[in-house]
C-alpha positions as CSV (number, residue, x, y, z in Angstrom):
1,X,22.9,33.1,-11.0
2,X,19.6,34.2,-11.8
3,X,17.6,35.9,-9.1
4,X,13.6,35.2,-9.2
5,X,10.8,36.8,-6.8
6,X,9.1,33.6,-5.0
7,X,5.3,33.3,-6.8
8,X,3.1,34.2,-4.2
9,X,1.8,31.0,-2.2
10,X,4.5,29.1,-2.8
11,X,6.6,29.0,0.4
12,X,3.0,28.4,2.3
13,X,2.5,25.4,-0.3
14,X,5.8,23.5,0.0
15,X,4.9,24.2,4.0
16,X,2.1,22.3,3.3
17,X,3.6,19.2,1.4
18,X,6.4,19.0,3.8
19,X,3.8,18.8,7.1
20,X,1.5,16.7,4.9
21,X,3.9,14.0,3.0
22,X,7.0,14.6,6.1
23,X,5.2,14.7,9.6
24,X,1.8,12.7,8.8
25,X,3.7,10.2,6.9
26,X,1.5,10.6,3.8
27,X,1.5,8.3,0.5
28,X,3.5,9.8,-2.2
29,X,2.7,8.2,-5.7
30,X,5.9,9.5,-7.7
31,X,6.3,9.1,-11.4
32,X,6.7,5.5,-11.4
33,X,4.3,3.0,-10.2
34,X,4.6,1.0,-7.8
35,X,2.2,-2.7,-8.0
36,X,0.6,-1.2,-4.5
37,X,-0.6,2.0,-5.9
38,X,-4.0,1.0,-6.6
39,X,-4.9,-0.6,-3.4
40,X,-3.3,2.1,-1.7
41,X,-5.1,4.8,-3.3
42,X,-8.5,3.3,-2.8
43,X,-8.1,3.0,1.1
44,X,-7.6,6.8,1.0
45,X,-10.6,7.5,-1.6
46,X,-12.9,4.7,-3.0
47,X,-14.2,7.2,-5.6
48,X,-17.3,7.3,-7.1
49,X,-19.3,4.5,-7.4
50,X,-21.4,5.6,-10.6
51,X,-21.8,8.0,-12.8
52,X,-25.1,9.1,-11.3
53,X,-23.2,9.5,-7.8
54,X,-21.1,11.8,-9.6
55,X,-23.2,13.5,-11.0
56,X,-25.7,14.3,-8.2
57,X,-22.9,14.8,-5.8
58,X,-19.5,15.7,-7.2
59,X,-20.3,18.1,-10.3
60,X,-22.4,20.9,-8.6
61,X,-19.5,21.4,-6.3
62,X,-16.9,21.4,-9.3
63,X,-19.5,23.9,-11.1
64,X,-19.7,26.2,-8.2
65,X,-15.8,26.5,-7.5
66,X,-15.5,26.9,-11.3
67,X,-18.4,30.0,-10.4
68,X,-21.1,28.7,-12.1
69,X,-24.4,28.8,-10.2
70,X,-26.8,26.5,-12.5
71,X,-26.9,24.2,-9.7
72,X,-28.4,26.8,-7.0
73,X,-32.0,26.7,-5.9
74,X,-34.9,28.5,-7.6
75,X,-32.7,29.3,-10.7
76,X,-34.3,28.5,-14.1
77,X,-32.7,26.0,-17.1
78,X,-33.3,27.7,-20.2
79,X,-32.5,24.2,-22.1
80,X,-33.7,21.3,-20.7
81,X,-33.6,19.3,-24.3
82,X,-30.2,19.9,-24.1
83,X,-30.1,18.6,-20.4
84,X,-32.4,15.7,-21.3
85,X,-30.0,14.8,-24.5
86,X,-26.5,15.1,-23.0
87,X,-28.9,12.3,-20.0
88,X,-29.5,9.9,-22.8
89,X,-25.8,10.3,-24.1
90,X,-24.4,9.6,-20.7
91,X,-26.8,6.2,-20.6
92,X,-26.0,5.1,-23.9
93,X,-21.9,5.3,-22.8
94,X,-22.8,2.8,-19.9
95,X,-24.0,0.4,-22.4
């Protein structure tokens, strides 16, 4: 037997999953599929519905936890060609 130190969080993360998936009865979407899944899913989170919903609503907030603070008020884009070009590759791909 090998003896390992628990990672911290770990205990307070299987806590989680058990009160999450155990008490409230949770989906659980295992390896394999189930014909369900996708209707399933959806009722919990419909997603986004475009790309400029995403953009406008979703990114920043993936940005900021990723620490980036482009997104914040009164800060100044050094590139907007590069802004405006990666715009007119994104409306191309919908094409």
């Amino acid at each position: 037997m090998i003896n390992v130190p628990t990672p911290t969080g770990y205990r307070e993360h299987l806590s989680a999953l058990e009160y999450t998936l155990g008490e409230k009865g949770a989906p659980y979407f295992g390896p394999d599929l189930e014909p369900d899944v996708p209707s399933v899913s959806l009722e919990l989170w419909e997603g986004n519905r475009s790309m400029e919903e995403y953009a406008q609503e979703v990114f920043p907030v993936e940005e900021a936890a990723n620490g980036l603070t482009w997104m914040e008020e009164g800060e100044i884009f050094q590139h907007p060609n590069v802004v405006l070009g990666l715009s007119e590759q994104l409306n191309q791909a919908r094409l």
